[in-house]
Structure formats: C-alpha cells, structure tokens
VEXLOVO-896256 format. One line per 10 residues: number of its first residue (from 1); for each residue x, y, z of C-alpha. Coordinates in nm, 4 decimals. Layout:
BEGIN
NUM	X/Y/Z  ... .
REM end
This chain:
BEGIN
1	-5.7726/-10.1793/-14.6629  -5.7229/-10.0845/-15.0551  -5.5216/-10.3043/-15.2334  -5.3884/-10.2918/-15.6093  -5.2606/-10.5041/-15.9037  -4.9292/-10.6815/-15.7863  -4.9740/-10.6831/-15.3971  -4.8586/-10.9601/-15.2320  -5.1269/-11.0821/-14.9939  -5.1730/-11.3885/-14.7434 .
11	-5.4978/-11.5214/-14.6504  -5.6452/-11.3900/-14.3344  -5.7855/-11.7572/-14.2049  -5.5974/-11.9654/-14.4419  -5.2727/-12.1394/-14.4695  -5.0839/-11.9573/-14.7787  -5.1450/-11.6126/-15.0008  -5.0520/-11.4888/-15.3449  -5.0713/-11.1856/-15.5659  -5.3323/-10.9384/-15.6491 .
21	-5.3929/-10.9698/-16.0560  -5.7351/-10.7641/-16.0953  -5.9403/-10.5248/-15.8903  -6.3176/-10.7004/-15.9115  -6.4626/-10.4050/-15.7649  -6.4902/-10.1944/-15.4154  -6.4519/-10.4991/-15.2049  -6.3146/-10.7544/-15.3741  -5.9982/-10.8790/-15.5929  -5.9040/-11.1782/-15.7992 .
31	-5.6166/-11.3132/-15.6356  -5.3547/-11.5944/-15.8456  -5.2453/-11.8094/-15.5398  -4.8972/-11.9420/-15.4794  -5.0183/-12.2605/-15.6779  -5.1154/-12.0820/-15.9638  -5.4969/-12.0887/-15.8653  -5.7037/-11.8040/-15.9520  -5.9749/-11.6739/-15.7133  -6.1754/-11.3952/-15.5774 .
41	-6.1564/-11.2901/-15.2669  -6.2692/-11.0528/-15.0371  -6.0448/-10.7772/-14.9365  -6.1697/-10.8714/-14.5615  -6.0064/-11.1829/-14.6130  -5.6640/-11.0697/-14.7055  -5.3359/-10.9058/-14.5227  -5.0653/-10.7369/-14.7108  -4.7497/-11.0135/-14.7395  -4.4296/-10.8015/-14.6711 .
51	-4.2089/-11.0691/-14.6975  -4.1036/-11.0164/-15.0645  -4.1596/-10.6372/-15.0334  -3.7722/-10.4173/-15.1298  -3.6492/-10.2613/-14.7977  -3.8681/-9.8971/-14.8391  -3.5346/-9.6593/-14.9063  -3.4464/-9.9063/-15.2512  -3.7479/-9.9215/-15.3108  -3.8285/-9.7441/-15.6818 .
61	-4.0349/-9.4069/-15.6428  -4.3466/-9.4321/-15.8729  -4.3925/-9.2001/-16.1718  -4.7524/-9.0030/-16.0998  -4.9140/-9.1444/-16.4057  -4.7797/-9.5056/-16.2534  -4.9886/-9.3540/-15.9527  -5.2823/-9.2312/-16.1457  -5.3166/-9.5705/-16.3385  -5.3702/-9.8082/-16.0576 .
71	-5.6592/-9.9708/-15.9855  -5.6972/-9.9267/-15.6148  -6.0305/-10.0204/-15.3874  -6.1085/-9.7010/-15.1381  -6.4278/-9.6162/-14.9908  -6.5638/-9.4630/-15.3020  -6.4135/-9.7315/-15.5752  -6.3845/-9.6595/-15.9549  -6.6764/-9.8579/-16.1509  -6.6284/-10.1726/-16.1418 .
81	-6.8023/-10.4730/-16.3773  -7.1068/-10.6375/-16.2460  -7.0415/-10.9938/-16.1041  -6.8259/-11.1155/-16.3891  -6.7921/-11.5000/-16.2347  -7.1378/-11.5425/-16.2241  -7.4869/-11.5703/-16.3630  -7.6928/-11.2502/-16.3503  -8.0515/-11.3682/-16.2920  -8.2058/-11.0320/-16.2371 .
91	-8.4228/-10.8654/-16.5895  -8.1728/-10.6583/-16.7501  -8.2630/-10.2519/-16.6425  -8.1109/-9.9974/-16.3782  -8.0874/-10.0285/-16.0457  -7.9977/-9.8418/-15.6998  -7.9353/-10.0668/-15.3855  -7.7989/-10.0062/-15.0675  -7.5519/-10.2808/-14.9621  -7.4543/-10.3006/-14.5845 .
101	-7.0809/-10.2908/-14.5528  -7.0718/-10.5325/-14.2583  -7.2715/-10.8328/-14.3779  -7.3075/-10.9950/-14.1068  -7.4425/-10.7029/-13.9261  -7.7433/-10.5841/-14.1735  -7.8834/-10.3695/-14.0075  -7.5866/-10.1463/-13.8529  -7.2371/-9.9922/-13.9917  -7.1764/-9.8030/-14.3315 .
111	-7.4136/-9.9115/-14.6133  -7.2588/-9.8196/-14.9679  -7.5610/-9.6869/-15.1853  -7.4633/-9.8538/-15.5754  -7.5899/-9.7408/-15.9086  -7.5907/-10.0634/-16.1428  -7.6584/-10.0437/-16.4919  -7.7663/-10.4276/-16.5820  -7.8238/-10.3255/-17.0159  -7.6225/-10.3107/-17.3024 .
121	-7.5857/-9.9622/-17.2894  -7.4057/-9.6945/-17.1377  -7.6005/-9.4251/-16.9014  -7.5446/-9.0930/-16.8131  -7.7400/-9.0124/-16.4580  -7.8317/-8.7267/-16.2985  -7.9142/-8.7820/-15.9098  -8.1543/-8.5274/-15.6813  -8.2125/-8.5863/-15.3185  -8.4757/-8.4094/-15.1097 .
131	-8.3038/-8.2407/-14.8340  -8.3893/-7.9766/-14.5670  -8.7467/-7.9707/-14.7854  -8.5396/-7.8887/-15.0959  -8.4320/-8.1139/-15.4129  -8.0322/-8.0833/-15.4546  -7.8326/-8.2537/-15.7088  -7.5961/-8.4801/-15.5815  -7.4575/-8.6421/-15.8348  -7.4354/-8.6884/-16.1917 .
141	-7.1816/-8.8955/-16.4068  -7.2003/-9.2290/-16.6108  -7.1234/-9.5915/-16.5969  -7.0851/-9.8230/-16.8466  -7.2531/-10.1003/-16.9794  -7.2595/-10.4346/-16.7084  -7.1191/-10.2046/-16.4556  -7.1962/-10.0182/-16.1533  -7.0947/-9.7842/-15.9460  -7.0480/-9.6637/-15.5933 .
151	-7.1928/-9.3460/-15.5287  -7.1424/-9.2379/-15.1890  -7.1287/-9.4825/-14.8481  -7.3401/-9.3408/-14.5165  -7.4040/-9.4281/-14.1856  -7.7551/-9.5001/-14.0904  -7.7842/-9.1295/-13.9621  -7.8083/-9.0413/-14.3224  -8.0656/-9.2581/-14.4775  -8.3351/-8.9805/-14.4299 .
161	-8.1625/-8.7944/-14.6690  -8.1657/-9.0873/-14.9159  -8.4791/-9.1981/-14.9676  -8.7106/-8.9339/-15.1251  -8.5554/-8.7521/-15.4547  -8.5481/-8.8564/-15.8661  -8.3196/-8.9685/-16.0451  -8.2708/-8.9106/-16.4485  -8.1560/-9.1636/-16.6737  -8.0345/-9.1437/-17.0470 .
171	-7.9148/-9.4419/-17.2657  -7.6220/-9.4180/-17.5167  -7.4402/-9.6744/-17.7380  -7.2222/-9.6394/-18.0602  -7.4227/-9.8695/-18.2710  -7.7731/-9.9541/-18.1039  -8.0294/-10.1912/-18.2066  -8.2693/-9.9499/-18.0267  -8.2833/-9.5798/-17.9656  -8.4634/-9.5342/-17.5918 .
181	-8.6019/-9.2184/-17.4656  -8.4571/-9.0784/-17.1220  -8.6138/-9.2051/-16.8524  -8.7278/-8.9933/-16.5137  -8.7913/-9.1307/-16.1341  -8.9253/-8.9979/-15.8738  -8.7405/-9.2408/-15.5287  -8.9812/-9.2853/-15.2363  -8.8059/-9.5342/-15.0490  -8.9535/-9.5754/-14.6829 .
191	-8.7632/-9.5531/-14.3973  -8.8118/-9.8453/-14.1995  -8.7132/-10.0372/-14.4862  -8.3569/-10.0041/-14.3756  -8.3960/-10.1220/-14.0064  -8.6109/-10.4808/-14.1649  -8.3789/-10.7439/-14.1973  -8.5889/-10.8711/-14.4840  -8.5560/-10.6056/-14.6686  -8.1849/-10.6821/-14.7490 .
201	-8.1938/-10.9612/-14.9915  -7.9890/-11.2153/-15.1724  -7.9248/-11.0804/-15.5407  -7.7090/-11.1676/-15.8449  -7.5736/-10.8596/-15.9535  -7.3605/-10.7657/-15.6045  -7.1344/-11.0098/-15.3861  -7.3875/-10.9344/-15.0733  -7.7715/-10.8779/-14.9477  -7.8758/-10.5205/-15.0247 .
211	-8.1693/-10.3674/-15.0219  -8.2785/-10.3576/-15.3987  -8.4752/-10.0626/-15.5882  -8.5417/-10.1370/-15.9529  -8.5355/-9.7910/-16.1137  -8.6614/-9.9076/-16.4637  -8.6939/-10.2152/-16.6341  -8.5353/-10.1923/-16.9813  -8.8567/-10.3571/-17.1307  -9.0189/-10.0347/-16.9707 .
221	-8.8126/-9.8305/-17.1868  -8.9618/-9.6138/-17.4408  -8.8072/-9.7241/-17.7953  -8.7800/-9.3515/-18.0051  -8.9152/-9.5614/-18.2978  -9.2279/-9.6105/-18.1839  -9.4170/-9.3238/-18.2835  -9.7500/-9.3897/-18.0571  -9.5057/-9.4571/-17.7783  -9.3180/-9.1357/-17.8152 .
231	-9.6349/-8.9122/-17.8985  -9.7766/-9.0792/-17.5376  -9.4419/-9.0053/-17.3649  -9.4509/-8.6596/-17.5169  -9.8332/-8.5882/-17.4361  -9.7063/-8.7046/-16.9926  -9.4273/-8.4750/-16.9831  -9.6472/-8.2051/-17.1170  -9.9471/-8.3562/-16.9076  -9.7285/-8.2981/-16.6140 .
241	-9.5517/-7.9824/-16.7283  -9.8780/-7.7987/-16.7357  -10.0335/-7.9407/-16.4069  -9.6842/-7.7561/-16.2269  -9.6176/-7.4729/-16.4264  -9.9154/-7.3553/-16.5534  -10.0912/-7.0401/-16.4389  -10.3694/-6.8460/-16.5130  -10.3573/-6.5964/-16.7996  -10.2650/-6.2481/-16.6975 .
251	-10.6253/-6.1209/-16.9061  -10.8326/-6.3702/-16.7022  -10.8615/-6.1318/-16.4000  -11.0548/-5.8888/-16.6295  -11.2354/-6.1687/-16.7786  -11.6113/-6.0963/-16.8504  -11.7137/-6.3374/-17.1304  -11.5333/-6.6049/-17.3577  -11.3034/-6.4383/-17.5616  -11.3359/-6.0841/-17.3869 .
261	-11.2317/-5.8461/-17.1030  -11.2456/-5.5083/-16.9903  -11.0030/-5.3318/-16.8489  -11.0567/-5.0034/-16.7057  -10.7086/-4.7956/-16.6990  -10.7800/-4.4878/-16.4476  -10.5067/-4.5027/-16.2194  -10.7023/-4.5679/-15.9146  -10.8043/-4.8638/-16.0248  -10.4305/-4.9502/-16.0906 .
271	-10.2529/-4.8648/-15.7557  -10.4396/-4.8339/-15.3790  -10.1893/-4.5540/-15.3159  -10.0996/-4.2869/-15.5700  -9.9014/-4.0628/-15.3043  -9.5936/-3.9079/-15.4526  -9.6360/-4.0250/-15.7863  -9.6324/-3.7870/-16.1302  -9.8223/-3.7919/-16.4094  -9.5452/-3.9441/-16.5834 .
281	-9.5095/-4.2513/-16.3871  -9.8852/-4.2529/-16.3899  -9.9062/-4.2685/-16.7262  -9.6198/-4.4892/-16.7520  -9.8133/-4.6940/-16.5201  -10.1010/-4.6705/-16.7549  -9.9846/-4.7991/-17.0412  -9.7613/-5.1127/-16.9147  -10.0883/-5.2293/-16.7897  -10.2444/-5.1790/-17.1467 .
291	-9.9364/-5.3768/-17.2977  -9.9196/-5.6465/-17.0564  -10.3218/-5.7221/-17.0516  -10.3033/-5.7154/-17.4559  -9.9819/-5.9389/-17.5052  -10.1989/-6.2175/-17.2262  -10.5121/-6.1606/-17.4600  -10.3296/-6.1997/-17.7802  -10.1456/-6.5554/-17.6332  -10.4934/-6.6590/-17.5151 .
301	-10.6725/-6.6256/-17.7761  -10.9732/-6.3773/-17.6566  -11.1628/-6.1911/-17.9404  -11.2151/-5.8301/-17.7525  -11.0798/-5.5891/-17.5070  -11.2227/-5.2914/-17.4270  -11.0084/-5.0415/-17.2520  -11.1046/-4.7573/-17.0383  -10.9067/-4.4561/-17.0738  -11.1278/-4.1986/-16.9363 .
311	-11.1932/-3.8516/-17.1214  -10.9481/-3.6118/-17.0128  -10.7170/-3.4864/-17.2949  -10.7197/-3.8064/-17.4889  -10.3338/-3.8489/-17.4276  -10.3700/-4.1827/-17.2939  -10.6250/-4.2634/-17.5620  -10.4210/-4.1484/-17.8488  -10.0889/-4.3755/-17.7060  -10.3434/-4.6860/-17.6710 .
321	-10.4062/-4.6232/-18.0724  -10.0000/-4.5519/-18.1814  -9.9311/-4.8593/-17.9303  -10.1587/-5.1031/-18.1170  -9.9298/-5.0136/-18.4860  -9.7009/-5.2706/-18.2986  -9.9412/-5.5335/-18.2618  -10.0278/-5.7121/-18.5780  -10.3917/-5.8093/-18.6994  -10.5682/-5.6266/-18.4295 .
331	-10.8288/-5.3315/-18.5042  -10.9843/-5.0641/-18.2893  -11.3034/-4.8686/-18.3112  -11.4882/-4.6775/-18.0299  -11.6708/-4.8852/-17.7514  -12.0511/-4.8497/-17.7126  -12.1268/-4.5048/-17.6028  -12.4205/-4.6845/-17.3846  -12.2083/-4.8363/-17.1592  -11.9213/-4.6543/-17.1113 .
341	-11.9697/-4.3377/-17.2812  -11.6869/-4.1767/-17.4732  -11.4041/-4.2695/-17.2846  -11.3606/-4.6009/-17.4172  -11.2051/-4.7909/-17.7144  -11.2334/-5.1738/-17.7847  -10.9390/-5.3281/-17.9462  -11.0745/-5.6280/-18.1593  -10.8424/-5.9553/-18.1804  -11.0834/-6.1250/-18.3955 .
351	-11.3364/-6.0142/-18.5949  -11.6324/-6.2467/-18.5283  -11.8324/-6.0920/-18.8187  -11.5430/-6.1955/-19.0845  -11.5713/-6.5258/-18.9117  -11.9283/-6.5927/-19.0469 .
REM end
C-alpha cells in the first residue's frame, strides 16, 4: 500500500503507531512514533490508523497541486536518496540491480530492476534492451546525485527481456572537480543468475538482497582532461565505429592496382537486361555510374581511372570530359591506344610524375 507525508499509521506486529514524516523511498518511510521516536519502517509493516481520520464528507477536498506535490510510494516510486541512515560501503560508480520484492521469497514474485547512481554527480541514462532480436529503447531520464531510481518492476516471465541490451551514461554537475566522458555498456547478464539464491546478495546501497551489476566504477571514468585518455577513448569509438559501419569502397569492385581501376561503361556491362530501356535512360545509366565510381575514387584516394566509353558518336565521351569541370584537381588525357584502342579516356587523380 502507498502511503504519504501525514498518514497516520499503526504498526502491523507491534503495540502502538504514529505518523508518516518522509517518504525514504519505494518501500519504505520514516515514521515519528506516538513517543516522539523517529524510525524507518517498512511499508509492509504498517496499516493505515483511521482513528483520527475526519468523517470522509467534512473531510477538505485537496487542491491538484496539493495532489501533485505529495510524495507517495506506488509500484514505480519517484527517486528516492540512497540509504540515507546508513554507511554506503560499496566504491562510489553506477549501478543496476534487481531487488526481489518479496524478500523472503528470492527467488519468486515481482523483482523491481533499480538504477543507482552512488557519485557526486548527476546522470542522464539512456536504456536499450534486446528484444524479439532487436535493441529498443526503454528508457531514458536522470537521477540525481546519491539517488536511485526504480525503473520498471517484472515478474520472472520477463527477465529474458532484461538481461542482454546497453545502457549509456553521461555525468553532469554545476561546478565539478572533474569533467568525465560518457560512458557506454553493453548488459550480458545470464539467465540463471536470477533462479541462484546466491546471486542475490547483501548490499549497502538498498534496504534488501538484490542481485548487483556494477555498470562502471567512477575510478573507470574517463577524466576529459586527460588528453592521452581522451585521444585512447576517441581512437575505441572510432576502432569500433569502423569494424560495424565500414564497407568497402564503391571503386574497389573495379580495382586493378593500388591507386587504380577501370571501369568499362557499355551498357551491357551495366545492366543483365536492357529490355525496354531508351537511349536516354541508357545514357543516364551511363553516366551515374561514371559519377558514382569517380566520387568513391576521389574519397579513396586512387591515382587513375580509366573509363571505357566505347567509340560510337563520342556523346558519352564528350559528357565524361564536361562532367569532370565539376570535379576539382583531376585531369584527363586519352588511355593507351594498345590496350583499349580509342574508346577510352583515363581521368588522372594524381599525377605520379609531379609527385617525383
């Protein structure tokens, strides 16, 4: 049951109650006894006391920003402070545990999967989950410094779509002693983790066991001041970057040499099928092949290109030379009359002989 600043409660398996004075977090208040006692307790542990309650029609109706403004625990609480009576013992970082509702059941019921941010600074997240073979985002927000947060609480039915997925950190403060670079993990979290009793442990940062990932340690952190830090963060992501989205240059499948290719332009070597087709879109054809081989050479780097156009009436030949105004520091001159006789140009990207 939710309860909220000012309830009057009585002690589920103890003689005597008091009143709700702060909302710890998702499962537990800070009640101020009858004697003036302060304590927490668990919301498990505590009935509504109706005795002092207003009969319900004199009771005041509550203005909707009276409504808004109280702290009440539900299923999916507000963030709430990390452990504020106690000692934290675990190294200050982010982590992401999974905290069985029903404690003294580990291993069944609802288990309430927390974001904790142990540092000194506030983070913005950004959570993906693999699902159906697919990465969605499920969540993004931000929690405070010392805090944490309940994401989302699942049955046990749902834990296969919890445990593979990345999550992506950045730290913010108004006045920081450090400036940290965002960090990126990839979750692998194995399934029969959850259904080990020994995987739920003991911690200092919840009220209960829970089974414990630690995202990032903030000594892992990459400090935006350190220059050979950055420049080796900088040179992974890139690393990584090109070993996904890298492909081969569009020139390399008319590769013949370093530096060169030749690409021969008669239509049938373009299309299989040239069945209904004018000489417009043939040409048209033609010379988007020409542009799109060129702009591939000219990003790569390759010195020569020889293009076969064929004799006919040298309209294809004559576009090739206008076309190449548009591209800047490139030459042309006839290819060798040996090898492909007169219906041939090579369009030079760099001249090897200024080179020398």
């Amino acid at each position: 049951m939710g309860f909220k600043v000012g309830d009057k409660v009585k002690f589920l398996n103890e003689v005597g109650g008091g009143t709700v004075i702060s909302v710890i977090d998702h499962r537990m208040v800070k009640v101020e006894t009858d004697d003036g006692f302060e304590m927490p307790v668990l919301t498990v542990n505590l009935i509504p006391d109706f005795r002092n309650n207003p009969p319900m029609e004199t009771e005041r109706r509550k203005s909707a920003v009276e409504v808004l403004n109280e702290p009440v625990v539900s299923e999916k609480s507000a963030i709430t402070e990390i452990n504020p009576w106690g000692k934290i013992k675990e190294e200050p970082g982010v982590y992401l545990a999974f905290e069985p509702q029903e404690q003294q059941w580990l291993l069944a019921g609802q288990l309430d999967v927390i974001l904790i941010n142990h540092t000194g600074y506030e983070l913005l997240y950004s959570l993906f989950l693999q699902q159906d073979n697919n990465l969605q985002g499920i969540d993004f927000g931000s929690v405070p410094a010392h805090s944490k947060i309940v994401i989302e609480s699942i049955s046990r039915d749902e834990i296969e779509n919890w445990n593979v997925g990345a999550i992506q950190l950045l730290f913010h403060a108004d006045m920081p002693k450090k400036i940290y670079m965002p960090a990126h993990i990839s979750l692998d979290i194995k399934a029969n983790r959850f259904f080990k009793e020994g995987s739920f442990v003991s911690n200092t940062l919840l009220q209960g066991k829970a089974l414990m990932v630690n995202l990032v340690s903030q000594l892992a952190l990459v400090v935006a001041s350190d220059q050979e830090a950055v420049r080796k963060y900088n040179s992974d992501i890139t690393s990584h970057q090109s070993d996904v989205r890298k492909e081969k240059p569009y020139v390399s499948k008319y590769k013949t040499a370093v530096g060169e290719a030749i690409v021969d332009l008669h239509i049938a070597e373009l299309v299989d099928n040239i069945a209904g087709m004018t000489s417009h879109d043939m040409f048209a054809l033609q010379m988007i092949e020409f542009n799109k081989v060129l702009s591939s050479a000219l990003e790569n780097e390759y010195d020569k290109i020889t293009f076969i156009h064929g004799v006919g009436n040298g309209v294809l030949k004559n576009a090739i030379i206008k076309a190449l105004d548009d591209f800047e520091g490139v030459k042309n001159r006839m290819a060798s009359i040996s090898k492909f006789g007169v219906g041939a140009i090579d369009v030079i990207i760099k001249d090897k002989q200024q080179n020398k």
